[in-house]
N, C-alpha and C positions, 0 to 999 in steps of 0.2 A: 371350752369355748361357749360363748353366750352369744343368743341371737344379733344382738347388736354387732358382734361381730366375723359373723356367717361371709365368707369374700362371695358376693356377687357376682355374676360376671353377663356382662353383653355380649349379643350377638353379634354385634362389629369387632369388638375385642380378640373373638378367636376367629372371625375372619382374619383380625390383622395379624395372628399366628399359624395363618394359612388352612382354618379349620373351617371351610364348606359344608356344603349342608350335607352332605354322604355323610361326612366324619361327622358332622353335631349326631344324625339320626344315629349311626351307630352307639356314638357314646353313652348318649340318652338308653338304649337298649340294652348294652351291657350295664346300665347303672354306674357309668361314672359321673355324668352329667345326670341331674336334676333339673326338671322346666320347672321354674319359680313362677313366672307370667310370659307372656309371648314376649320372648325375645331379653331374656333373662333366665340365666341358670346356675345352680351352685354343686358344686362337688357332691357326688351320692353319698360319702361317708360322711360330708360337715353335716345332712339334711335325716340319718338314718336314728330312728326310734324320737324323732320329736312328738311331743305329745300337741294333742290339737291347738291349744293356744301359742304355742310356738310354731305354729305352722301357718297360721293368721298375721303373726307381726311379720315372720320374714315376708310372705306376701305384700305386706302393707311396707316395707323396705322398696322391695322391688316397685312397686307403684309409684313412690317418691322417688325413685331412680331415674326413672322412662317421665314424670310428669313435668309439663312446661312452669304450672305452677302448684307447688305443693297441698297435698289435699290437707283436711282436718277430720281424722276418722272418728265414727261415732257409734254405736250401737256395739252387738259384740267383737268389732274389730278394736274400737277403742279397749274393751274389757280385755278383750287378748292383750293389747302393747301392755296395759296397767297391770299385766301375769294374774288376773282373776281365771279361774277352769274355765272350759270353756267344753260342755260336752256333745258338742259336735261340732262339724266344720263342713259346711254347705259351699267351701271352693267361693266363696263372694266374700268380697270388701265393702264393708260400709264408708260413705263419707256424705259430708255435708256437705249441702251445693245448693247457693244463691238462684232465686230461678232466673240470673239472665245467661246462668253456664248454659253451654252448648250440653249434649247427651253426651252418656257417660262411655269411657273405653271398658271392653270385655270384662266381664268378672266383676264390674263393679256397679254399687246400687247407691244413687244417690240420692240425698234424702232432702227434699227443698222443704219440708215442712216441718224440721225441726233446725234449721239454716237463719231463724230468727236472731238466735242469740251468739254469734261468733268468735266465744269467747272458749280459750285453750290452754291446755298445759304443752309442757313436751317432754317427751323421755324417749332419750336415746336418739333423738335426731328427727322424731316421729309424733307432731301435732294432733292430738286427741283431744275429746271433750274431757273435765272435771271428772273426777272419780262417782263426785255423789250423782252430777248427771249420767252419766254411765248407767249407772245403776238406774239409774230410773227408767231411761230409756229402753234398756233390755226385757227390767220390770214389765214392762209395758209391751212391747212386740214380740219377746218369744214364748214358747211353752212353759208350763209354768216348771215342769225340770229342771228347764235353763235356767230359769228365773232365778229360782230359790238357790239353786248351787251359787249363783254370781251375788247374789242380795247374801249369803252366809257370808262370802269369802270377804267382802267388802267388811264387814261388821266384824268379823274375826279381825281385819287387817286393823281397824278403827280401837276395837273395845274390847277385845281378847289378849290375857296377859297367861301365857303359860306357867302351870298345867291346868291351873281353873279358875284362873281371874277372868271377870267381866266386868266392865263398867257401864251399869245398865243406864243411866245418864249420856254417857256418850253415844250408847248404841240410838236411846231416841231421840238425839238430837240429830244424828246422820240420818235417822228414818225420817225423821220431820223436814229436812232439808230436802229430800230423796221424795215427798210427798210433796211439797212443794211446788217440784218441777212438772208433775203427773198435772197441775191442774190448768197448765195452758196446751197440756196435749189434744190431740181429737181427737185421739182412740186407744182403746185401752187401757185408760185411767181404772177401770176397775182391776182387771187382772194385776196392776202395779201396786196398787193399794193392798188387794189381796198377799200378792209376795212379800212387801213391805212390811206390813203386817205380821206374820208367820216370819220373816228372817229373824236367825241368831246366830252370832258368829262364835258360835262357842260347839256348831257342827267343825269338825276338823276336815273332812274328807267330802266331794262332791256326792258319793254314796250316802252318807249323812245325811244329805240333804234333802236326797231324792226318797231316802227312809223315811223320814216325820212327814213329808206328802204324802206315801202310801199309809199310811201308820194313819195318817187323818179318815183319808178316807175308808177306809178299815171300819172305823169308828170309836178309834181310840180314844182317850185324852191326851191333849197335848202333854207327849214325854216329859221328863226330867232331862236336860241334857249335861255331859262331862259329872255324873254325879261320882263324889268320891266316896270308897270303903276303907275301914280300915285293914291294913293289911299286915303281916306274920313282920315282927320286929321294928315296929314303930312306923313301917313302908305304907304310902298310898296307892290304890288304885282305882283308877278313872273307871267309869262304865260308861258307854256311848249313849243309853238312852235307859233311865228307869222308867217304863211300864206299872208306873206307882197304883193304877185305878183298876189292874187286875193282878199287881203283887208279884212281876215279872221284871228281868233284866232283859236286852238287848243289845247287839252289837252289830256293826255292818263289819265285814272283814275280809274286802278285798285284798286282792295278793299284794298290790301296792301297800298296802298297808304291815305289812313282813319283810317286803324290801324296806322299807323306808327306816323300821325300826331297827331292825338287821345293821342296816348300813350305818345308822348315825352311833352305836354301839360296836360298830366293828367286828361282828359275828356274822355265820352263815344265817338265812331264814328257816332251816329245820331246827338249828338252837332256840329260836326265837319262837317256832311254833309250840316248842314242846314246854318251855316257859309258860308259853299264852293258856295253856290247854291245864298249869297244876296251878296258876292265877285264878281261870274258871272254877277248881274245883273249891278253893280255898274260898270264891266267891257264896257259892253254892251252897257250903256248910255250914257261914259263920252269917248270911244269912235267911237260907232256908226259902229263898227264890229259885222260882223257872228261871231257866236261863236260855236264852237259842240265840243263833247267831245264823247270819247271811251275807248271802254277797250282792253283784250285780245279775247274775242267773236268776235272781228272786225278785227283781227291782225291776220286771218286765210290764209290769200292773199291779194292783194292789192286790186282786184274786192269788198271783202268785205266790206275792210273799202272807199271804193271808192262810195260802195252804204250807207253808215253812212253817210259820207259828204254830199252825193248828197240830205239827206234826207233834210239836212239844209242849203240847196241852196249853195254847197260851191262845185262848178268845177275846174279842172287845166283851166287856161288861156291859 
């Protein structure tokens, strides 16, 4: 079942199946019922293990449910509908709003100063800004974590052709477009420019992304990224980040990343780990790099993953 089509359901609706507010409270409590927004809810099992940007669009469902007239979301809830990461979820909907709207209902944050330009796509029933405005927009107002995770995934979705194609053409035309829009903003044109800047969609994984951030400020050089090795019988393999300027490999290797693999292979993640683990050594020997690897436990600051490195002898130069 995909978000689009998660069943909804109003609070009139189970009144009209005789379900009062004892029985909603209760349900809600045991977890059969889900509060999507006040006075909307869906089934605990359709809502269980969604990950944050699926938690954002069914929100933004529910909002065009309950609205007189349909909103045009924008900033990270647009990026949520467009399935860019989204790594985290502040419970708020962005939308754009003319200033002669009235103030916004609960949960949501309307944005009158970037309401200039009202022009939209739609997927799935759900009016959002342009992909490249998106990006720019988020570029611009959130952390630069966020930033970068949604500025890679966009450029991956654009100029990344599996296992390690890139069309660095198209990637600067998206940035250039995506720069563009930073310069009739009023604030934070530089943080946008910065992420813009720094994005490559050839990070596979939000962790990726939030890596070459630490990794900058570290005082690295900017990684190698998806760099290939040769490998035992003619096979490739990717590495997440060469460490070219101190002679080191890296990898980010959250547990997502063992389901993911696991799964599209058809095996358990302990097959998959102990693969991963004689891939390193084969890495190791043929040639003759540090290697370390981290997850998000290390991606708390740069100091962190700074003492991950250092554990495996691996300094900025």
């Amino acid at each position: 079942m995909t978000i689009a089509t998660v069943p909804l359901i109003r609070r009139s609706q189970l009144a009209e199946h005789g379900w009062h507010s004892r029985r909603i409270r209760s349900e809600v409590e045991n977890g059969y019922l889900r509060p999507v927004r006040p006075g909307v809810y869906a089934r605990g099992a359709d809502v269980e293990g969604l990950r944050p940007e699926q938690r954002i669009a069914l929100r933004a469902r529910a909002l065009v449910l309950v609205s007189a007239n349909r909103p045009i979301f924008c900033g990270m809830t647009a990026a949520a509908i467009q399935g860019l990461p989204c790594l985290r979820d502040d419970g708020l909907l962005h939308v754009l709003c003319p200033d002669t709207r009235p103030s916004g209902a609960r949960g949501v944050v309307r944005h009158r100063d970037l309401a200039h330009d009202p022009h939209y796509v739609e997927l799935d029933g759900l009016r959002c800004t342009p992909l490249v405005r998106t990006v720019a927009d988020v570029a611009r107002m959130e952390s630069p974590d966020v930033a970068m995770t949604v500025v890679d995934a966009a450029l991956r979705e654009r100029a990344f052709t599996p296992p390690g194609g890139y069309d660095f053409d198209e990637a600067d035309r998206f940035r250039e477009e995506a720069m563009n829009w930073t310069q009739s903003a009023t604030r934070g044109r530089r943080a946008a420019e910065r992420a813009l800047t720094l994005g490559d969609g050839r990070a596979q994984l939000p962790g990726e992304s939030v890596s070459r951030l630490r990794l900058l400020d570290l005082g690295f050089a900017p990684p190698s990224l998806q760099v290939p090795v040769a490998g035992p019988r003619g096979s490739t393999y990717w590495i997440d980040f060469g460490l070219d300027d101190v002679g080191a490999w890296g990898e980010f290797d959250g547990m997502v990343k063992y389901r993911r693999l696991a799964a599209s292979a058809g095996r358990d993640p302990q097959s998959v780990l102990e693969e991963e683990k004689r891939r390193e050594d084969w890495i190791r020997g043929t040639t003759q790099r540090r290697f370390a690897r981290w997850g998000w436990e290390h991606l708390t600051d740069a100091a962190t993953l700074g003492r991950r490195l250092s554990a495996f002898g691996i300094t900025p130069a």
